[in-house]
Residue, then its C-alpha position, 0 to 999 in steps of 0.5 A: x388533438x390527442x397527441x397533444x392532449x398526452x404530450x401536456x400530460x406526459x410534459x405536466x408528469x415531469x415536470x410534478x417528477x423534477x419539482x418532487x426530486x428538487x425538493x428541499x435536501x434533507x437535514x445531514x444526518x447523526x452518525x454514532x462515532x463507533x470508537x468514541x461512543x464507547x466511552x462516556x466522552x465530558x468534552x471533545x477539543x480539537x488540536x492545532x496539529x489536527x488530532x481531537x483530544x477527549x476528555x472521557x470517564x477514564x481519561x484523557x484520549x487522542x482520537x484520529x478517527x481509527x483509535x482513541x489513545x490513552x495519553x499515558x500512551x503518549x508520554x515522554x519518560x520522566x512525565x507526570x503520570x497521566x490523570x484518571x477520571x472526568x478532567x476538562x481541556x483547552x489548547x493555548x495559543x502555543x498548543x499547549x493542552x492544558x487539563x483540568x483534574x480533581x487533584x490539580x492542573x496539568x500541562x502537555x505538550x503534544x510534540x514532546x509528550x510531557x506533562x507536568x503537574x501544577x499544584x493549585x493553592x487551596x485552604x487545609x482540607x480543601x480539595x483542588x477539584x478544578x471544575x471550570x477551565x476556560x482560554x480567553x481568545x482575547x488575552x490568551x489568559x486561561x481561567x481556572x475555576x476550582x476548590x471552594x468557587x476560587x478563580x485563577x487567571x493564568x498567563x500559559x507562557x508563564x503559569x506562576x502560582x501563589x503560595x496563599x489561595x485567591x479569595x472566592x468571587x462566588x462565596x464557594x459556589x461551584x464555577x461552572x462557566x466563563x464567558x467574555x464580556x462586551x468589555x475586557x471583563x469575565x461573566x462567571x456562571x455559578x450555581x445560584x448566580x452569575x457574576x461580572x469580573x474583571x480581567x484579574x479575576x475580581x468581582x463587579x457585580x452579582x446577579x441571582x440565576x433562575x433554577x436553571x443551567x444558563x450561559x451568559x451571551x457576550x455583547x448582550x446590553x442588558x445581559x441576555x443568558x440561555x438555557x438549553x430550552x429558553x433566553x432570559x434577559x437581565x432586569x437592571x432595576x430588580x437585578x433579576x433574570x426573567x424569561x424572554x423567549x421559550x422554544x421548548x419546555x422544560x423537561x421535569x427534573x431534568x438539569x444537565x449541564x449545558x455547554x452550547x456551540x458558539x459563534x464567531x463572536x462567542x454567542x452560543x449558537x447551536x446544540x441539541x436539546x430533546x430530539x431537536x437541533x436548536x440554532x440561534x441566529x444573533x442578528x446585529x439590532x435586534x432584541x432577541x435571536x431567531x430561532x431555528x428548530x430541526x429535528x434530529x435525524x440518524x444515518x442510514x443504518x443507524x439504530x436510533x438518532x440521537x436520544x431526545x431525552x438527553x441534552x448535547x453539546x456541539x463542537x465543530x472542530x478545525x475541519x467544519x465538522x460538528x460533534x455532538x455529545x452527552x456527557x452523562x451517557x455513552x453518546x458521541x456522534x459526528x455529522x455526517x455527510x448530506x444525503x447524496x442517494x435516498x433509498x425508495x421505501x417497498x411496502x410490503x418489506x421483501x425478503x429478499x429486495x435486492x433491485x435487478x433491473x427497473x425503467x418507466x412504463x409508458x404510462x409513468x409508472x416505475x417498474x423494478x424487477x427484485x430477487x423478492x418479486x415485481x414491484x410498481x412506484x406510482x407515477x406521482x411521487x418519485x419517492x412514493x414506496x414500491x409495490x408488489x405487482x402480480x404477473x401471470x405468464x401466457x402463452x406457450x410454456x405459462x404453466x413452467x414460469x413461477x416468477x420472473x427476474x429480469x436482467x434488463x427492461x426496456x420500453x421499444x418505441x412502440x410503446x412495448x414492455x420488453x425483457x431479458x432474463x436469465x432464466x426464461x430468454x427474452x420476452x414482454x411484459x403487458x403492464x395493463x394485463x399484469x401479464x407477460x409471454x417470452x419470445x420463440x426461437x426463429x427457425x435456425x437459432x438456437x432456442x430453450x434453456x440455451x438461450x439465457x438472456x443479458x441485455x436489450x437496447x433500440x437503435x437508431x434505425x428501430x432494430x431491437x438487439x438483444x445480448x445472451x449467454x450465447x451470443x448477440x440476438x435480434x428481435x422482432x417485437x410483432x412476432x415474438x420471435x428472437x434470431x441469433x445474428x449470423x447462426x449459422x457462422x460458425x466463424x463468427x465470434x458473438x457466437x462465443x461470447x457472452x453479451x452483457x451490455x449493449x451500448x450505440x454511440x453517435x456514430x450508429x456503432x454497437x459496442x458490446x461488452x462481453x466476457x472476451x472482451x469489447x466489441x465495435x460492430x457497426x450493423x450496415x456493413x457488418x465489420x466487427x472489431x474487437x479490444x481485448x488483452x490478446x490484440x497485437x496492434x495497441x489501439x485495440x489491447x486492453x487490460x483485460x478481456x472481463x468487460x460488464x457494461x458499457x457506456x456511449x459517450x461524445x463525440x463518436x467513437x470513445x466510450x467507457x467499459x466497466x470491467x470485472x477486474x480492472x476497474x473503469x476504461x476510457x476506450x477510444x476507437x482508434x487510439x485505444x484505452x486513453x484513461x483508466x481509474x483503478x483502486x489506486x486512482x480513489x475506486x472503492x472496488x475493481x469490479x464495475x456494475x453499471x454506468x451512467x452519464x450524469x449531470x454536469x458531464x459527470x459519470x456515476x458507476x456502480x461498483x460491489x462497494x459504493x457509488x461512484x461519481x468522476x468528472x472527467x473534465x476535472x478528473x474528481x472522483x468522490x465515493x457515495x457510501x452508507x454515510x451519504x445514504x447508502x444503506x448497502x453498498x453492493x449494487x448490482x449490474x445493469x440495475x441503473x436508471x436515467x429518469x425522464x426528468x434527468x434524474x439517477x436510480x440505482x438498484x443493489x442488494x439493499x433496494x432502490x436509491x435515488x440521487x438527491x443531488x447532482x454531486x456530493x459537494x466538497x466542504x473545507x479545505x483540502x485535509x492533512x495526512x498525520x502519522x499516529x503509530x509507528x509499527x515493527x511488524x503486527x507490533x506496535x512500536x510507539x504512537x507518534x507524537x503531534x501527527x509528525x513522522x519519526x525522526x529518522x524515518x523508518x528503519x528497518x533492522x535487515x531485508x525481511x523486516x517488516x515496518x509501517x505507519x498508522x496514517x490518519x486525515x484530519x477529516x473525520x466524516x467517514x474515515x472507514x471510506x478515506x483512501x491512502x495511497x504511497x510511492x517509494x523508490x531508491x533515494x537519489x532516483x527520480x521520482x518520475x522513475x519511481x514505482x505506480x502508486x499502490x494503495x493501502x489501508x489506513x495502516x501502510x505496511x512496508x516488508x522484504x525491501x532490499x538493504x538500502x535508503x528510500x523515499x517514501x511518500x504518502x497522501x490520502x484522500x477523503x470519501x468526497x475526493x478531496x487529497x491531501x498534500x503528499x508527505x515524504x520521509x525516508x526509509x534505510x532497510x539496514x545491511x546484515x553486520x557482514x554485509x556493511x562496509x565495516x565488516x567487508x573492510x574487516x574481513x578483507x583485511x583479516x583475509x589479507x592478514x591470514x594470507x599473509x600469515x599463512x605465507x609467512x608460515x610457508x615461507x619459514x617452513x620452506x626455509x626450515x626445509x631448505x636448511x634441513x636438504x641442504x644440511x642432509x646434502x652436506x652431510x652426505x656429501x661429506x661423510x658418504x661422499x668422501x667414503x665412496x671416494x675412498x673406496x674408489x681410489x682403492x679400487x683403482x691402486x688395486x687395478x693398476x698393481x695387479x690388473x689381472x691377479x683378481x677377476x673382481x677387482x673390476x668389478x669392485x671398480x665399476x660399482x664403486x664409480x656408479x655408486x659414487x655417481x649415484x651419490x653425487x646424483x642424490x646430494x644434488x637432488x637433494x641440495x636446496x642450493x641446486x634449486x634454480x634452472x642453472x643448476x638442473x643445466x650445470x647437472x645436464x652438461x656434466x653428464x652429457x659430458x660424460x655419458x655421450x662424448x666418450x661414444x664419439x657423439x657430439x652434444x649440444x644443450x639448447x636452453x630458451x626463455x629460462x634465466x638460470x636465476x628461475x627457481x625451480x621446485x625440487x620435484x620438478x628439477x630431480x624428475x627433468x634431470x632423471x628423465x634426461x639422464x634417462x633419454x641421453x644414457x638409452x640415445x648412447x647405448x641404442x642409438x646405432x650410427x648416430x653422430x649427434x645428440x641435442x638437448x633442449x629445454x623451452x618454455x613458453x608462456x606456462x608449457x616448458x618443455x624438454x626434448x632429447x633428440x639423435x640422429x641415429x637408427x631407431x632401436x630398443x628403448x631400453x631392455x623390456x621396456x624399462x626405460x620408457x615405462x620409467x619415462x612415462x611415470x615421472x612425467x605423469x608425477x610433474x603433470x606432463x606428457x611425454x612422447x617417444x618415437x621415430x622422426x625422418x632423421x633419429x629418434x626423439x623424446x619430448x616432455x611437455x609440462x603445463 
């Protein structure tokens, strides 16, 4: 009976739990736009190309949620100057914006930048102040209403403007609105009267106005017309406007201008009036609209909601997104998201609420554990506020323990309140007492400061494991005592490690996350495998060993590990890491703090930068940040709850947060990537016109350039949470072969790109993960001027030009030099050649008539001979006609002819692989032909008993070479050596080797050149 009596009780608590935490969603809430809110903003106007325009008390600016651009940033040169001042705007259907001015008209056209100005015809000294401007969606007309209360109707297409002024409908009262008609006809809203024109601009009827600021509701029969505060319908007998429905009061002497949101049929239908969000419903038949009335609620965080003292307008631009402005102030906000997470009030305020770890207490209570004290929820309200509760430490070691944080809580099945903190082990906590005793060391493990306590976590079989600093722990509740497991292994490896999360998947296996990475135990047998970075097989390696948490899921053997710096893992047992979500892949951070399973198979994680829900089953992945309830987006390890009734709790550095709702949902269609600037460098080059890429693509000037886009989504709800990512690689490579995805911030950088030509793609991706189509453009890094083909040709060319050049130089003076030894030659040849032969001749008459009269004489006639020889040798060294093979042969045989067979030896020249056409340098041939002389004249005079003397000369390839060979007794070189020294200098001046000595039959020199 009791049994059952605390089963209805528990079952009835859950039940009061799940309906508290289902209740009705709350309002989304007003964001101040942070860019926007710095001007006072008279009208915002969404583009076809996905940009909002704002007309603003300095002008008109293009806003992509990062920057709002002056238009006179945006002009093409040659443009009308861009007007100052409160103006108006509206698009046409050809996406023309048009703008309204005090000194005229003007029209822009977004994709080209330009403006021109329209001069509006006015009276003399009549201002051209257009006060109303208005496109009609049923002919495309717009509507200008300006100066004295005229009226023009103009045709965009073909805007033609009469030289004489219109006449004025409203007898000069200011035009402050059109609305359609139920017809084809205009209601105009003046000052003290709304009026019925037709489709030219011409007046109907007239109907006085109350003293207040109302539009017309088209379709309404009588005329029905709204105020920010009340509906008034139109008396047909009095022709007068008596109230038919008031909602709010008036605020005294209050009167601003009112410009309400419309429907799809152009009624007005919502807008924001004294802290109230007012929304009329029209209902086809009924006499009057349902109203509904909402209070004004501001995003966490933000310092006020809207102020109820002002009145705002409403616009709900091409994405669904609705703005909210005043135009008299500095006001401008955005809706924001609806509250995905709710924070839970602490009463009193702490210090310090940072959330470190929470669970339910047996008697339903929730407990939170902060860095500013214990607190308690009441058991009946899931967002009843947290209190503080007072422990007191027994038990040994009491008077040390001031307060307790604990790392991780946890209820054992018997009912017991246990904990794991850093600062005193393990321990439990008595929620009836308010008291709490930490556990002793079993004899054998490791006990005092060097126990610092992680995680907690209850098999299947009841065994109680614990997670420390220094390894895993068993615990024995009964006793209060806690045993390192295996302590006494030295090998094993827990005992190294710091255990931070314990998860059991289905199949009884423990999986730890630890700071060397992931561990499978299974406890029966004892087997431990382990997954980390430094595994050979790939079914164990990971992409890092930092692992945080851990979390089971189906079937066995798979689970997901949170990292420190590689963001989410999807590990399976056998097969290894099988999915990873990184920043690239839409995380906030790298670093994962905790793990839950969620609603609908969905896993939320907490990271240092948000909340963090994925579906595996659809790969979605959305971020929860300060837009949808997060006041602080740091959350903290271990700090996570599933309630009993299914239900979320995280905890971080701003508190406790309760998830409102099993996914942030996915409004609107998937949104559009634009390209707003163009960047060289830290430098802006030039803001893009229409969200279009630039023509051409990026270029970048050289190698280490620096080049970038300002990216934007056409979805602004939290652009600071939006995500861009971008691949690029060779143009003409496959895409598939490309670099990973890198993400980037809403500014993509490119730099130090080698020359060549890219593909560039680029998409984002909205806070609620929802990605844009990809966008693709090219990017050409310029060559240095030297490195283009051009240049390259050019000085290739001008190189085989300055070789040429250079040769033809070599030739002429090669010629000039030829001419020059050939001149020299002849005129030895001649004039001392002829000389010596004369002195010769005389020599040889004196030794025939007198042969023995002067002992000189045969002196005289040696001397002369030699010298005439010696001649002849000079002029043919010297001769550039002698400068071939056959000549340096011709040279050889003729002294071989004379120095060798007048000593009875016989002779043969030997020549192979040398033409007598090869030219030889005059270097070479003179140095060959002494160097042979030499050999043949010291092989004649020192060669006893020879018979034969060879001469060769051979080339092979690039190695010619000269041997002279006899067949005689070795004997002396030359007279002190003179010879052989006089061989070996000019062979070392050709580059040659020269080699002299015995073989079994005479004596050899060799010459070797090459």
């Amino acid at each position: 009976m009791r049994f059952l009596v605390v089963f209805l009780a528990q079952w009835l608590l859950a039940l009061r739990l799940a309906a508290a935490a289902v209740g009705a969603t709350p309002p989304a809430p007003w964001q101040a736009d942070p860019v926007l809110s710095a001007y006072a903003v008279q009208q915002l106007v969404a583009g076809p190309e996905g940009y909002l325009w704002a007309a603003t008390d300095d002008g008109v600016r293009r806003y992509d949620g990062y920057a709002a651009v002056p238009l006179a940033q945006l002009l093409a040169p040659g443009s009308a100057p861009a007007p100052p001042g409160y103006v108006q705007l509206a698009f046409d259907r050809a996406g023309q914006l048009w703008i309204s001015h005090e000194t005229g008209l003007y029209r822009f056209v977004p994709a080209t930048g330009r403006l021109t100005h329209l001069a509006l015809p006015v009276a003399p000294a009549e201002r051209p102040l257009v006060s109303t401007l208005w496109l009609d969606a049923r002919t495309g007309h717009l509507w200008v209403g300006y100066g004295h209360g005229r009226v023009l109707v103009l045709d965009p297409a073909r805007p033609r403007l009469s030289p004489a002024p219109p006449p004025s409908p409203t007898g000069g009262a200011k035009v402050q609105n059109f609305a359609p008609t139920s017809g084809g006809d205009v209601w105009l809203t003046a000052t003290t009267e709304v009026l019925v024109l037709s489709g030219q601009g011409q007046p109907r009827r007239h109907y006085p106005l109350p003293d207040e600021y109302v539009v017309p509701v088209p379709g309404t029969r009588p005329l029905q017309l709204v105020s920010p505060e009340a509906l008034f319908g139109l008396d047909p007998a009095t022709g007068r406007l008596r109230e038919l429905l008031r909602w709010l009061p008036r605020p005294a002497g209050y009167n601003a201008r009112f410009a309400p949101s419309p429907d799809a049929a152009g009624r007005p239908s919502a807008w924001l009036s004294q802290g109230q969000e007012v929304a009329l419903h029209w209902r086809p038949g009924a006499a009057r609209p349902q109203v509904t009335l909402r209070a004004v609620v501001g995003a966490p965080g933000e310092p006020a909601p809207p102020r109820p003292d002002r009145d705002y307008h409403l616009l709900r631009d091409r994405t669904g997104l609705r703005w909210a402005l005043s135009p008299a102030f500095r006001s401008c906000y955005r809706e924001g998201a609806r509250p995905v997470v709710q924070a839970v009030a602490v009463v009193p305020a702490l210090a310090n609420p940072s959330v470190r770890s929470l669970v339910r207490l047996p008697d339903g209570r929730l407990l939170v554990s902060t860095y500013g004290g214990t607190l308690t929820q009441a058991a009946d309200s899931p967002l009843a506020p947290l209190r503080p509760l007072a422990l007191r430490a027994v038990g040994p070691g009491a008077e040390k323990s001031l307060s307790l944080i604990c790392y991780q809580l946890l209820v054992s099945r018997a009912g017991r309140v246990l904990y794991a903190t850093e600062g005193g082990s393990f321990g439990e906590i008595d929620p009836r007492r308010n008291t709490y005793r930490a556990f002793a060391p079993a004899a054998g493990s490791p006990g005092g400061s060097q126990v610092r306590g992680r995680c907690l976590l209850q098999d299947r079989t009841g065994q109680l494991w614990a997670g420390a600093q220094n390894g895993l722990y068993q615990l024995d509740e009964v006793a209060g005592t806690l045993r390192r497991y295996r302590s006494a292994d030295p090998a094993w490896p827990l005992n190294q490690c710091d255990v931070r999360h314990l998860a059991q998947d289905a199949a009884g296996t423990l999986w730890l996350a630890t700071d060397h990475g992931l561990y499978a135990f299974d406890p029966v047998p004892g087997l431990l495998r382990h997954y980390g970075p430094d595994e050979a097989a790939p079914a164990r390696r990971l992409p890092t060993a930092n692992i945080t948490c851990v979390l089971a899921s189906e079937p066995a053997g798979r689970v997901w590990a949170g990292t420190r710096d590689a963001g989410l893992l999807a590990v399976d047992a056998h097969r290894g890491v099988a999915r990873r979500l990184t920043t690239t892949q839409g995380l906030p951070d790298a670093p994962i703090a905790t793990l839950l399973p969620g609603p609908g198979g969905a896993i939320w994680a907490g990271t240092y930068k948000g909340l963090v829900r994925y579906v595996p089953a659809t790969n979605q992945l959305s971020v929860v940040g300060r837009g949808e309830g997060l006041a602080e987006p740091e959350l903290n390890q271990q700090a996570a709850l599933r309630d009993r009734d299914g239900s979320l709790l995280f905890g971080g550095v701003g508190g406790l947060y309760r998830v409102l709702t099993p996914a942030p949902a996915a409004p609107g269609p998937a949104p559009r990537l634009l390209f707003t600037a163009l960047t060289q460098g830290d430098t802006l080059a030039r803001w893009l016109p229409a969200g279009a890429a630039p023509a051409g693509g990026l270029r970048l000037p050289h190698a280490g350039a620096e080049a970038g886009l300002d990216l934007a989504l056409t979805d602004r709800r939290s652009p600071g949470q939006a995500r861009f990512y971008y691949r690029l690689w060779p143009t003409g490579a496959a895409a598939a072969h490309s670099p990973a995805t890198q993400p980037t911030g809403h500014r993509l950088r490119l730099r130090a790109l080698p020359a060549g030509t890219y593909t560039l793609e680029v998409w984002g991706q909205t806070a609620d993960g929802r990605r844009s189509p990809a966008r693709r453009l090219a990017v050409v890094v310029a060559r240095p001027w030297w490195q283009h083909p051009a240049a390259l040709l050019g000085a290739a060319l001008l190189l085989l030009g300055a070789g040429a050049l250079v040769q033809q130089l070599r030739t002429r003076r090669a010629l000039r030099e030829a001419r020059l030894r050939t001149r020299i030659a002849a005129d030895l040849h001649d004039e001392v050649g002829a000389l010596l032969t004369r002195v010769s001749m005389r020599a040889e008459l004196l030794h025939e008539a007198a042969p023995a009269a002067t002992p000189g004489v045969d002196a005289l006639l040696a001397d002369s001979r030699t010298a005439l020889a010696t001649m002849r040798d000079v002029v043919w060294s010297i001769d550039a006609g002698a400068d071939t093979v056959g000549a340096l042969l011709d040279r050889l045989r003729d002294h071989l002819e004379h120095a060798a067979e007048p000593a009875g030896l016989r002779t043969t020249l030997a020549v192979a692989g040398l033409p007598d056409a090869l030219p030889l340098p005059p270097q070479l041939r003179q140095h060959l032909y002494l160097l042979a002389k030499e050999a043949i004249t010291n092989a004649v005079r020192h060669a006893h008993e020879a018979t034969e003397l060879r001469v060769a000369l051979r080339r092979e390839g690039r190695r010619l070479t000269l041997t002279v060979t006899d067949d005689g007794q070795p004997g002396r070189v030359g007279t002190g050596g003179l010879g052989l020294r006089s061989m070996q200098q000019r062979a070392a001046a050709v580059g040659g080797v020269l080699t002299a000595g015995p073989t079994g039959h005479g004596w050899e020199v060799r010459l070797v050149v090459g």
